[in-house]
VOLODREN-345996 format. One record per residue (C-alpha): z, x, y. Coordinates in steps of 0.02 Angstrom, whole numbers, padded with zeros to 5 digits, always signed. Layout:
// VOLODREN-345996
ZXY/...
END
This chain:
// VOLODREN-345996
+00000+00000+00000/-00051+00052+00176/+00116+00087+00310/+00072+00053+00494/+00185+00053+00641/+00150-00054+00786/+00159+00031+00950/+00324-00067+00988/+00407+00040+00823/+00308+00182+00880/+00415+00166+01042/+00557+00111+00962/+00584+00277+00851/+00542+00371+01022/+00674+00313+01118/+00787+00349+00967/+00746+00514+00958/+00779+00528+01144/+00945+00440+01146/+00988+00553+01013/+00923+00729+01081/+01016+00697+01269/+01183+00655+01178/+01185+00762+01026/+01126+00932+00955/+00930+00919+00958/+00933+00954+00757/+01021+00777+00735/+00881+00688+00811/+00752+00771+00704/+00838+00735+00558/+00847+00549+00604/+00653+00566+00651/+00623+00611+00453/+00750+00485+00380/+00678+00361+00448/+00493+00426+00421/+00549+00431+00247/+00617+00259+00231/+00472+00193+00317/+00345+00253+00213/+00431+00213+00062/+00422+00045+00093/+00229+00058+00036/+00309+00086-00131/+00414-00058-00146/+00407-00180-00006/+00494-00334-00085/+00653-00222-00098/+00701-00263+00089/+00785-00432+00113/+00717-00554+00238/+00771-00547+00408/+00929-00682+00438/+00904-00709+00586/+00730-00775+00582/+00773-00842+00401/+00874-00983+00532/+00725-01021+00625/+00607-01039+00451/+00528-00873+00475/+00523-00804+00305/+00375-00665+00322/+00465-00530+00408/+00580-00432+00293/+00708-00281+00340/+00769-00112+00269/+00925-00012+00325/+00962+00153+00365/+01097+00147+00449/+01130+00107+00573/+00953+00055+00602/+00866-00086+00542/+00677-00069+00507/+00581-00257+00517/+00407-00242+00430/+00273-00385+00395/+00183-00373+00232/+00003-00429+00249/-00121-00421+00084/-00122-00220+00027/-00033-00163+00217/+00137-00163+00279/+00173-00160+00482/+00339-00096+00526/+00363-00220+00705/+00514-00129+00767/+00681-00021+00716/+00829-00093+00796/+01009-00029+00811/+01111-00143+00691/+01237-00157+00804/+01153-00243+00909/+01097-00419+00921/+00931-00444+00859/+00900-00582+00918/+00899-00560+01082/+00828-00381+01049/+00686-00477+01001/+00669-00604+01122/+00655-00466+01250/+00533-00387+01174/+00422-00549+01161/+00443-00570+01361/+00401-00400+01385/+00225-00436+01292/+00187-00587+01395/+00237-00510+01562/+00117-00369+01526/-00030-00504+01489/
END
């Protein structure tokens, strides 16, 4: 199975690393960088293993599934033979609204 990111997830693992590097030792973020490379691209493997998303499971969205690694949680759409990581989200955050922002963001820009 083919693994994309979407530019959002692209972004998303960016400002990660960046977070990281300006508040720890630059090594930390790089190894963060390749655990979650690794996890992602995985998930072409196996990706029924992740558990669908809860909080779109309310709301009768059952398409997008999540994996951890923790503390981040990587939301992916399976569609045919290729897999689309949408976004990596700190779990302790609300993802909700994490991803209501990021919806208005995308209109605003069109």
């Amino acid at each position: 199975m083919n693994v994309y990111l979407t530019i959002d997830a692209e972004l998303d693992i960016e400002e990660i690393c960046n977070y990281i590097e300006e508040h720890d030792p630059p090594e930390a973020a790089e190894h963060i960088f390749l655990r979650l490379k690794t996890t992602i691209l995985s998930l072409g493997k196996a990706p029924q293993r992740g558990r669908i998303v809860p909080e779109l499971k309310r709301i009768n969205t059952y398409e997008y599934r999540e994996v951890f690694y923790k503390p981040y949680r990587i939301v992916y759409l399976q569609q045919d033979k290729n897999l689309y990581v949408i976004g990596i989200f700190d779990g302790r955050r609300d993802l909700q609204e994490l991803l209501q922002a990021r919806v208005l963001r995308r209109i605003q820009k069109t």
